[in-house]
NULO-808217 format. One record per residue (C-alpha): x, y, z; residue number from 1. Coordinates in Angstrom, 3 decimals, padded with zeros to 6 digits, always signed. Example, Ala and Ser with C-alpha at 12.3 -4.5 7.8 and 13.67 -1.06 7.14 Angstrom:
<atoms>
ATOM, +012.300, -004.500, +007.800, 1
ATOM, +013.670, -001.060, +007.140, 2
</atoms>
This chain:
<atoms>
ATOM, +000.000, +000.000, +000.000, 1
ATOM, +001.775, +003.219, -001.199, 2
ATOM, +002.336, +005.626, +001.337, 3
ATOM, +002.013, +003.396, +004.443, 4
ATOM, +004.518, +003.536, +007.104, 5
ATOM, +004.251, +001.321, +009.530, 6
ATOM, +004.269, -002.055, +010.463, 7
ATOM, +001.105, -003.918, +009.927, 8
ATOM, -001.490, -004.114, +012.791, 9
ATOM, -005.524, -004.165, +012.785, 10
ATOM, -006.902, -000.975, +012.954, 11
ATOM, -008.667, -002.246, +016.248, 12
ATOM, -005.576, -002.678, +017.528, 13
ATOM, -004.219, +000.546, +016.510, 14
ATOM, -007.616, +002.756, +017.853, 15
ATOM, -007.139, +000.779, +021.155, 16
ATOM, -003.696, +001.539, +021.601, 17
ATOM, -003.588, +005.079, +020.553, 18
ATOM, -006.512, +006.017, +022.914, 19
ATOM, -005.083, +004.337, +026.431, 20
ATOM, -003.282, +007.490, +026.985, 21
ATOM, -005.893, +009.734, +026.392, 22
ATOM, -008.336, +007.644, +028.345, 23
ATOM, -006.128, +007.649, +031.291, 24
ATOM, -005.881, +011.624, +031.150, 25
ATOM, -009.388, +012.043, +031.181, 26
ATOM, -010.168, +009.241, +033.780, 27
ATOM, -007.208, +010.611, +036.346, 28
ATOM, -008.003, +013.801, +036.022, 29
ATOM, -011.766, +013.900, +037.052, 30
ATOM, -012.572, +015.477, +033.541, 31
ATOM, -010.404, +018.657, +034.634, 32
ATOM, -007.795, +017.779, +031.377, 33
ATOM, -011.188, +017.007, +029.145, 34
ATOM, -009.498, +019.076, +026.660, 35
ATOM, -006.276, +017.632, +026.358, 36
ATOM, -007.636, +014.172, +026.609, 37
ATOM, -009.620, +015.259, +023.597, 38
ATOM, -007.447, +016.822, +021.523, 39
ATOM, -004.950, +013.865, +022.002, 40
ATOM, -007.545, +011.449, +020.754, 41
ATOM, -008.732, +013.344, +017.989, 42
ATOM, -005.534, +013.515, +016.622, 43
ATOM, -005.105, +009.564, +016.943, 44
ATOM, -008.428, +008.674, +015.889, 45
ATOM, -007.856, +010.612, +012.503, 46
ATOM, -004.791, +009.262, +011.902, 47
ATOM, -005.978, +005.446, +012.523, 48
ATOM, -008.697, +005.715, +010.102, 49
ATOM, -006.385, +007.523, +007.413, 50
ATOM, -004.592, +004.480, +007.781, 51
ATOM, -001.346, +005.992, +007.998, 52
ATOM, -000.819, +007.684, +004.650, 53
ATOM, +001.275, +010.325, +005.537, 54
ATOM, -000.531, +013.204, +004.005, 55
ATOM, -003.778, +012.027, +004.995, 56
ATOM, -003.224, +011.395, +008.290, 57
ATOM, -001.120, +014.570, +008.882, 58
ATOM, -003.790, +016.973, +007.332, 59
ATOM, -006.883, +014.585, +009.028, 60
ATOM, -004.988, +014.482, +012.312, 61
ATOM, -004.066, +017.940, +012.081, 62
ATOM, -007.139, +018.916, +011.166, 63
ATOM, -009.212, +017.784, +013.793, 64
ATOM, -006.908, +019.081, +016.538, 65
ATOM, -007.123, +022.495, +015.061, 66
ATOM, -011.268, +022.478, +014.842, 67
ATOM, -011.241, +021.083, +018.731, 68
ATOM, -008.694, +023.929, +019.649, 69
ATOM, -010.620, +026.584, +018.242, 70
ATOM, -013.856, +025.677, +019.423, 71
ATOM, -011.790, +024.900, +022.933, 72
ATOM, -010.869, +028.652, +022.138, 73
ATOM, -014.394, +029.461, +023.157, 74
ATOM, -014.368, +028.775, +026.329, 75
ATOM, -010.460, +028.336, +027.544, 76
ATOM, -008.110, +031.309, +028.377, 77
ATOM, -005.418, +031.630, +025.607, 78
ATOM, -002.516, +030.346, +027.265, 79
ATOM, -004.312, +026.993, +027.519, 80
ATOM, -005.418, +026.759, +024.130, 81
ATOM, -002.099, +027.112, +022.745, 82
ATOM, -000.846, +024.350, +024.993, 83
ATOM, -003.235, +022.265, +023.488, 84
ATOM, -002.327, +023.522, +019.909, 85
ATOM, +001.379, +022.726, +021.037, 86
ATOM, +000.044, +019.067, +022.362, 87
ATOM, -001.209, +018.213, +019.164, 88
ATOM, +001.957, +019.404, +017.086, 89
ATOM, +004.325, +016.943, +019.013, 90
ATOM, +001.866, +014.415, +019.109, 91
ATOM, +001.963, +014.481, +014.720, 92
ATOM, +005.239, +015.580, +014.956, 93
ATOM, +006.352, +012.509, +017.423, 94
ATOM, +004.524, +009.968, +015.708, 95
ATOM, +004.473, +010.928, +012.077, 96
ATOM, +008.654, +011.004, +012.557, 97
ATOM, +008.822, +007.635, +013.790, 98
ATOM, +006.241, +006.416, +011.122, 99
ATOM, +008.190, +007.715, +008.157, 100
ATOM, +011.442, +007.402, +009.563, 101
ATOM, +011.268, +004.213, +011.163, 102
ATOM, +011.295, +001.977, +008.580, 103
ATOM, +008.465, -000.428, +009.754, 104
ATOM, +009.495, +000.084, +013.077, 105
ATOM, +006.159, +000.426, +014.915, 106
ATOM, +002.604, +000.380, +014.380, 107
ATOM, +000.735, +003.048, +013.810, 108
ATOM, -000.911, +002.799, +017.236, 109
ATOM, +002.653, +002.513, +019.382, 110
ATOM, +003.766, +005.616, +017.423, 111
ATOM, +001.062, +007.196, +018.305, 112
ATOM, +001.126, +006.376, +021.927, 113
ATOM, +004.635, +007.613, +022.565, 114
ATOM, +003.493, +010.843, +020.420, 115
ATOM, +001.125, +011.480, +022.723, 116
ATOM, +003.685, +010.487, +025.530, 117
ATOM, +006.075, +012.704, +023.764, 118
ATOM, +003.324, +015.800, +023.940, 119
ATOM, +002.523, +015.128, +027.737, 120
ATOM, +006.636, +015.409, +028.449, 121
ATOM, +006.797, +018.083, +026.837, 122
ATOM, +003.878, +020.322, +027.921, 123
ATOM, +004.947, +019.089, +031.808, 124
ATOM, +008.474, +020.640, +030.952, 125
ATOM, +007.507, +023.657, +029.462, 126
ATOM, +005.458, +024.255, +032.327, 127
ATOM, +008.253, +024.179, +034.875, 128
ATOM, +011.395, +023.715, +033.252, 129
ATOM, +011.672, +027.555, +031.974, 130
ATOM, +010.494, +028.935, +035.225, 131
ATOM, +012.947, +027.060, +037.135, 132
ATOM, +015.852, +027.691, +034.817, 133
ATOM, +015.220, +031.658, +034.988, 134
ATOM, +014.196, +032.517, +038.600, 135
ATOM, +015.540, +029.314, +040.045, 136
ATOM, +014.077, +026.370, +042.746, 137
ATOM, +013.364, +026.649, +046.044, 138
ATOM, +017.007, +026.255, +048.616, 139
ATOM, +015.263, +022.833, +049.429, 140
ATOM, +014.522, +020.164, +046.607, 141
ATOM, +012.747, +017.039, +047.720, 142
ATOM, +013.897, +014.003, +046.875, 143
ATOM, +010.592, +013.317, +044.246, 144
ATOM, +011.214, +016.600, +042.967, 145
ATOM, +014.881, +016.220, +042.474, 146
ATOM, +014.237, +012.955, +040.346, 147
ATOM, +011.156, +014.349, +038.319, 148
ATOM, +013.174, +017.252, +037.485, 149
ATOM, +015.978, +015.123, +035.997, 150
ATOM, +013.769, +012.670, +034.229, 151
ATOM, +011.974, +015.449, +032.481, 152
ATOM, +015.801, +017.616, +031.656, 153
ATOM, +016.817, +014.394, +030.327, 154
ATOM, +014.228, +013.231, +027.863, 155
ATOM, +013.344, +016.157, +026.788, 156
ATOM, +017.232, +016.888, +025.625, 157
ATOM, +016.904, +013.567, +024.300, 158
ATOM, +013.699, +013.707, +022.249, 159
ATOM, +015.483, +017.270, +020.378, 160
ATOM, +018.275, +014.872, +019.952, 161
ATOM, +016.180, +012.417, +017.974, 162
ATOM, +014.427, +015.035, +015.972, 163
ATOM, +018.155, +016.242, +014.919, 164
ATOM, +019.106, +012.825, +013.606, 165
ATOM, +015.921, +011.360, +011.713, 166
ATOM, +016.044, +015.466, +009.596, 167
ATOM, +019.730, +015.887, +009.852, 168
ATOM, +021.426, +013.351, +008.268, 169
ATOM, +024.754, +014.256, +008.574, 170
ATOM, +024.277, +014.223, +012.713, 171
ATOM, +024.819, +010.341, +012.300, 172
ATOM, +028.505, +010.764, +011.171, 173
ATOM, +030.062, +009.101, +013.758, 174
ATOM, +032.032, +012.269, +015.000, 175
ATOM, +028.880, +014.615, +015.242, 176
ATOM, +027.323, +011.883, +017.094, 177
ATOM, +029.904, +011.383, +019.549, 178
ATOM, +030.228, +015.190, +020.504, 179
ATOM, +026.478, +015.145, +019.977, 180
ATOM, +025.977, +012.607, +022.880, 181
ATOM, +029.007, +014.473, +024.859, 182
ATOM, +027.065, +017.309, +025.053, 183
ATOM, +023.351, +016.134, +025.895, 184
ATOM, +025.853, +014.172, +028.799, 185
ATOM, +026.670, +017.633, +029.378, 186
ATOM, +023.402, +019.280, +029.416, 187
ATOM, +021.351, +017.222, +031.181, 188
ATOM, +024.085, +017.204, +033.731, 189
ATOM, +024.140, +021.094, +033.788, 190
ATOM, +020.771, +021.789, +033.519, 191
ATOM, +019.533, +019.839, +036.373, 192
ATOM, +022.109, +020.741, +038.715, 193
ATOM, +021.069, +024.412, +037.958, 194
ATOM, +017.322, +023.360, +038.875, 195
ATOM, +018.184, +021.401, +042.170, 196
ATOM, +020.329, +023.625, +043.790, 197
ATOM, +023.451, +021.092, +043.764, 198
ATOM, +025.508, +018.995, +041.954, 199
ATOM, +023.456, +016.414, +040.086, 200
ATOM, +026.266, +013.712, +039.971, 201
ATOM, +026.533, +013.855, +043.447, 202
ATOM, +022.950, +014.186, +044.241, 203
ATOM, +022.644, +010.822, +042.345, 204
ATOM, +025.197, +008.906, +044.596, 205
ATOM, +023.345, +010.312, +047.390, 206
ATOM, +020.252, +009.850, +046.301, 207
ATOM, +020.986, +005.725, +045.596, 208
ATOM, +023.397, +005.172, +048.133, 209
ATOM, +021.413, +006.881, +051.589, 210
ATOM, +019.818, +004.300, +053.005, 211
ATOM, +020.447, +000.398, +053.283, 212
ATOM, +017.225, -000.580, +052.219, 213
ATOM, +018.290, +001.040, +048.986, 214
ATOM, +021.920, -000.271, +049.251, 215
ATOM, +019.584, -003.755, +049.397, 216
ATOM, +017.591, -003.087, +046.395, 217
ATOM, +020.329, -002.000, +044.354, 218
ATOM, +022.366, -005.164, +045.241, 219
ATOM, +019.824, -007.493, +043.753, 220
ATOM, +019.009, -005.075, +040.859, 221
ATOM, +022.522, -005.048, +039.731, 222
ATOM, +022.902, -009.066, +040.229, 223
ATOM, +020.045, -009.325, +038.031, 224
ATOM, +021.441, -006.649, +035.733, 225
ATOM, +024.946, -008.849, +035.473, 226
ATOM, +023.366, -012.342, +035.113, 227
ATOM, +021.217, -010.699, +032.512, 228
ATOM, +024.394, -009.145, +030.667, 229
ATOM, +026.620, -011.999, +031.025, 230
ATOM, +023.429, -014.580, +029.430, 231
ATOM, +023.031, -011.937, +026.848, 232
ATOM, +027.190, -011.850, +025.415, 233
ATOM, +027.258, -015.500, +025.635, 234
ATOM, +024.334, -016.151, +023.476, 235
ATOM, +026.044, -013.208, +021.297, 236
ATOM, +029.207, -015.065, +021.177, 237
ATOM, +027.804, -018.609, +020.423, 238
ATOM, +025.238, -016.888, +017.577, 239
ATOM, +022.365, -019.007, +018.796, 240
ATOM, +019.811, -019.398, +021.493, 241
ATOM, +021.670, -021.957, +023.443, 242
ATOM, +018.695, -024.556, +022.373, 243
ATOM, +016.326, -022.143, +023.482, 244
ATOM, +013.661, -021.082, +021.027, 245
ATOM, +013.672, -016.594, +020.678, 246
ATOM, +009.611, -016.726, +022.951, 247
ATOM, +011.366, -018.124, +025.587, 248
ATOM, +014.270, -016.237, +025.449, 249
ATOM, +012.145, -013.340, +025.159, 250
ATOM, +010.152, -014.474, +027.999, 251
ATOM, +013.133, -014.916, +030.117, 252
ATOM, +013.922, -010.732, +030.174, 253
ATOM, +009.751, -010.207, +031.346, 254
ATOM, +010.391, -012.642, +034.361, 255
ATOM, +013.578, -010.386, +034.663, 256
ATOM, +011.693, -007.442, +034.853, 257
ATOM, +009.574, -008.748, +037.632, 258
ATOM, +012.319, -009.328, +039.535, 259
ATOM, +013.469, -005.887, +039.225, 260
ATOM, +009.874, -003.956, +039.465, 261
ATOM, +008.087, -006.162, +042.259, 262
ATOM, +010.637, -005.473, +045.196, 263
ATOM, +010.886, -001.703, +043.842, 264
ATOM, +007.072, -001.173, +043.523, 265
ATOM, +006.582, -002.970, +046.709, 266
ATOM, +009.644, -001.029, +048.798, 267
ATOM, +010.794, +001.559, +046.784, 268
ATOM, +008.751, +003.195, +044.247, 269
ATOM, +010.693, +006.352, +044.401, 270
ATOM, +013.965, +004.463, +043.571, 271
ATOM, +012.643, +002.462, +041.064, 272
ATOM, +011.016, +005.287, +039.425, 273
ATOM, +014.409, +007.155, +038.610, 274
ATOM, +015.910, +003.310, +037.691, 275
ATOM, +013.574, +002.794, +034.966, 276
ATOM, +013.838, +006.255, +033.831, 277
ATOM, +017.360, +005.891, +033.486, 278
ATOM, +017.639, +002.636, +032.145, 279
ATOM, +014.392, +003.594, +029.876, 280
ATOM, +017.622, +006.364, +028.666, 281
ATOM, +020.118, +003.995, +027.872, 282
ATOM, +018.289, +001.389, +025.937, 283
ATOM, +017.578, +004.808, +023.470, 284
ATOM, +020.903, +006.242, +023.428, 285
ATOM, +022.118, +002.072, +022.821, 286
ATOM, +019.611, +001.702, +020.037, 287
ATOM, +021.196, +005.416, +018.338, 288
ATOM, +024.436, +003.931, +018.690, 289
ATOM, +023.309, +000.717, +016.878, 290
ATOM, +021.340, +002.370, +014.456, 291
ATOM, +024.144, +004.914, +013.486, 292
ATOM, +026.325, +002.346, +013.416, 293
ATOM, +028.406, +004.139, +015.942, 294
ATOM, +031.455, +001.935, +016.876, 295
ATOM, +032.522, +000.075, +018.369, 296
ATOM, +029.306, -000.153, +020.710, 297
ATOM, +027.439, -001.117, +017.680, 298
ATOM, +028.842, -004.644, +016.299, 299
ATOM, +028.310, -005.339, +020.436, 300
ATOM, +024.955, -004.294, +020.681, 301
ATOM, +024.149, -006.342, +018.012, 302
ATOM, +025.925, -008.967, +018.766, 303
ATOM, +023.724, -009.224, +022.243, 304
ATOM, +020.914, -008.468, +020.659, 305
ATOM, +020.855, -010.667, +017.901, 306
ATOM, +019.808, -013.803, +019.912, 307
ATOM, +016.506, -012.163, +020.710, 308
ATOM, +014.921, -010.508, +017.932, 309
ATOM, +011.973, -012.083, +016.426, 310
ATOM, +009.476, -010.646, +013.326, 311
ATOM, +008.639, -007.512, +015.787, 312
ATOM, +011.630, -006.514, +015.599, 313
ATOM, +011.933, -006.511, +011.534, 314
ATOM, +012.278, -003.040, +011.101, 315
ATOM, +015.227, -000.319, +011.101, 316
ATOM, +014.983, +000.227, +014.503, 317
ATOM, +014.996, -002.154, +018.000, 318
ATOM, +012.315, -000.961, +020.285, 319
ATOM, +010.983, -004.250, +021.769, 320
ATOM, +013.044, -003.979, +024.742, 321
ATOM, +012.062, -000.497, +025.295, 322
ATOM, +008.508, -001.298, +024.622, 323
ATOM, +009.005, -003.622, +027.500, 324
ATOM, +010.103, -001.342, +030.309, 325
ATOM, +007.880, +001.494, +029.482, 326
ATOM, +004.727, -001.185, +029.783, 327
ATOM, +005.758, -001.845, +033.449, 328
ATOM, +006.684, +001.402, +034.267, 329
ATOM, +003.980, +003.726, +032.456, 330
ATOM, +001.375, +003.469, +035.255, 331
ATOM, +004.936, +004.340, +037.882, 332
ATOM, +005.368, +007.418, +035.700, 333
ATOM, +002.419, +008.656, +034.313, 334
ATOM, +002.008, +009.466, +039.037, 335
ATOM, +005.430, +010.381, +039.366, 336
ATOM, +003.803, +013.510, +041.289, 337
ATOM, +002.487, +010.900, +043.510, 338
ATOM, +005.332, +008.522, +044.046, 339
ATOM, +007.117, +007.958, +047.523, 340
ATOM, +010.005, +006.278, +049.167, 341
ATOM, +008.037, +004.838, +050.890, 342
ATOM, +006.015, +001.465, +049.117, 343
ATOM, +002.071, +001.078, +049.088, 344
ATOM, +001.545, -002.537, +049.038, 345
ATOM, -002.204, -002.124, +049.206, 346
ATOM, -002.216, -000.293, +045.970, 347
ATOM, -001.586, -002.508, +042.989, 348
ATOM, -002.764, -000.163, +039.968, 349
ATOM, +001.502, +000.442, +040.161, 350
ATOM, +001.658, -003.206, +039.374, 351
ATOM, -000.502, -002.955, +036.045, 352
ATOM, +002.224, -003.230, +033.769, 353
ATOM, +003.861, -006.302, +035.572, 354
ATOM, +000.951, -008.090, +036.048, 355
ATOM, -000.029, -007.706, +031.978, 356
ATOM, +003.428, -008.222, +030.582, 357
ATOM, +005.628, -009.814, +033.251, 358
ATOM, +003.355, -012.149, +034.357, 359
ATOM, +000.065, -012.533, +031.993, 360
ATOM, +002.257, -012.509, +028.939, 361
ATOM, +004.846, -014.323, +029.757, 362
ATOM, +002.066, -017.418, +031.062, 363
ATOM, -000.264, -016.550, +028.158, 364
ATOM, +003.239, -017.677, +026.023, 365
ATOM, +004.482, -020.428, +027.584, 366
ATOM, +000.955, -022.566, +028.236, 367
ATOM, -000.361, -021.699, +024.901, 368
ATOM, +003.121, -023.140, +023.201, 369
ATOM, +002.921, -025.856, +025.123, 370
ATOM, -000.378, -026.919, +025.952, 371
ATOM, -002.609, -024.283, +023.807, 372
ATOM, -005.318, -026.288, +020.909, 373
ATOM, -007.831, -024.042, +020.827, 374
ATOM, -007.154, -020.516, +018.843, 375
ATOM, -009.134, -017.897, +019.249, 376
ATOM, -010.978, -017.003, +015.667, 377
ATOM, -008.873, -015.101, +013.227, 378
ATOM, -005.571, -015.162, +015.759, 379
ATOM, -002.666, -017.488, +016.602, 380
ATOM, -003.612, -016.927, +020.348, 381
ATOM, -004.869, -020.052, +022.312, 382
ATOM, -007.563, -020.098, +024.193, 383
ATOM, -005.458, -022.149, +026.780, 384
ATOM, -003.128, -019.397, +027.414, 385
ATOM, -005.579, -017.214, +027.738, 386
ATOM, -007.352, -018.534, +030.220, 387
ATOM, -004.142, -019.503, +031.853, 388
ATOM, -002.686, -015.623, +031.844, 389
ATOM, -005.789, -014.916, +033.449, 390
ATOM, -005.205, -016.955, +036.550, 391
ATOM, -001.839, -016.175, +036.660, 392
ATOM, -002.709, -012.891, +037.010, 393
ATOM, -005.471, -012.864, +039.853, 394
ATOM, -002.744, -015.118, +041.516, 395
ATOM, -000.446, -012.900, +041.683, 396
ATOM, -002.685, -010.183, +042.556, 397
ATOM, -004.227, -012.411, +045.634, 398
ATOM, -000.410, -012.883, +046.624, 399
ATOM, +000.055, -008.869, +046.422, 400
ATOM, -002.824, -008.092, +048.120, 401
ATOM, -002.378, -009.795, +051.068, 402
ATOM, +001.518, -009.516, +051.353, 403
ATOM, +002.296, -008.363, +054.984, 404
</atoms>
């Protein structure tokens, strides 16, 4: 089909996707963001049924967004309505980017889901970022604050790096990149010690290191982290799966990440919240250097990651693994406002993305390989594993609910 960019998915699938965000502005706000949720979907919903030709879908999408901001113009103070106008610019922006420039990457509804998680980052940071930067933070910087404020400085300097290399071509010379990547190293680093009040880099070994529940987490995290690394280069250096078919291996890394979320949700959400932020960073900046073919990290990266990669993962770029961590951790960040030290076992909405993918995909997998006869009409899904996710899940969230 001329003009498509993406990877193929049912347009179900891509509606349902590309309104979750939305949804979940509407629904957590009381209503109070009704505009943004709207605008956000309008854009999406346009786009799905242009089915991703470009021009279509840019001047639908665009479209729409513009008639719901003007008639938002009615009854909204200006300010607001060009926050919504600059909402649905990153949103196209984001997602059209990734769709032409992607080379099959995504689907159309993933693009548009980090568009619109693109657009929230950015209308967050513009918010307080400026303010901060020009009139400065108050002498004391909480601890939530201190980590919100760095997430946001670094992702935003990292999304303007993206934008530079998909237009600028020559900002993939191995060279530019490297000073490229120097200096967002730079800038982030700058930047947020200006906001907090002290040096970041210290601030982070402070931050990880105060207390020895944290020493504790950290421990296990990084002996997961090094088992993980150490299975990953020796698959990379024997070229195969070790027997192992690529589900299972995949399925391995999601019962790794509940090993890493579950004590951090249920002791630390304030810790793991900068972790997954900052590993969420490095599996981008990885996939640049392996994209840009920036060496020698690249022939590495590949070499680890070539054990792994199944028909998702067909296009230019490698986003499985950071589709993965974002699932567990967008309920963690979308309340980052919210987030303590401090763990709340009794709530488990914080656990939505583990339950789905750590533990109802990784069951739905295994049982339906295995065991599955039954497919569900017009899908390679079992019925078995289905049923069998299901339980897994209200398992686990029986176990949560009435941990001590």
């Amino acid at each position: 089909m001329g003009g498509v960019y993406r990877r193929q998915a049912g347009l179900a699938d891509d509606v349902l996707c590309a309104l979750v965000l939305p949804a979940a502005v509407y629904v957590s706000s009381s209503g109070a963001e009704a505009a943004t949720a709207g605008v956000l979907a309008a854009v999406a919903l346009f786009a799905c049924l242009s089915e991703f030709h470009c021009e279509s879908a840019l001047s639908l999408g665009g479209g729409a967004a513009a008639v719901l901001t003007a008639g938002w113009a009615l009854v909204l103070p200006f300010g607001q309505v060009v926050r919504l106008a600059l909402l649905a610019a990153a949103e196209l922006l984001t997602a059209g980017t990734l769709l032409t420039r992607g080379g099959g990457s995504a689907t159309g509804g993933e693009a548009l889901l980090l568009g619109q998680a693109a657009a929230l980052l950015c209308a967050a940071s513009a918010g307080q970022l400026p303010e901060l930067l020009l009139f400065g933070s108050p002498l004391y910087v909480s601890e939530r604050a201190a980590v919100i404020h760095l997430l946001q400085t670094a992702f935003c300097l990292l999304l303007g790096l993206l934008l530079l290399l998909s237009y600028v071509p020559s900002a993939r010379q191995s060279a530019w990149l490297h000073l490229l990547l120097a200096l967002l190293a730079g800038a982030i680093i700058v930047t947020t010690s200006v906001i907090i009040n002290t040096n970041c880099l210290l601030w982070m070994v402070e931050f990880a290191t105060g207390s020895a529940p944290r020493l504790r987490l950290l421990t296990i995290w990084a002996s997961l982290l090094g088992g993980a690394v150490l299975f990953a280069a020796a698959l990379g250096a024997s070229g195969s799966g070790g027997g192992l078919s690529r589900a299972v291996l995949r399925k391995l890394f999601h019962l790794l990440i509940c090993g890493v979320f579950v004590p951090g949700l249920l002791y630390d959400p304030l810790l793991l919240l900068a972790a997954s932020g900052g590993i969420t960073f490095l599996f981008i900046i990885a996939e640049i250097a392996r994209a840009c073919r920036l060496q020698p990290w690249a022939d590495i990266i590949q070499r680890w990651f070539r054990p792994f990669l199944d028909s998702k993962d067909g296009g230019f770029l490698v986003l499985s693994n950071i589709f993965l961590v974002a699932a567990c951790s967008g309920v963690l960040w979308y309340h980052a406002g919210e987030v303590t030290a401090a763990g709340r076992r009794q709530d488990l909405s914080l656990f939505a993305g583990v339950i789905t993918v750590g533990i109802g995909d990784t069951v739905a997998a295994v049982v339906g390989s295995r065991y599955g006869r039954t497919r569900w009409p017009q899908s390679s899904k079992t019925i078995e594993g289905s049923l069998a996710a299901i339980a897994a899940q209200l398992l686990f969230c029986y176990a949560l609910d009435h941990t001590g």
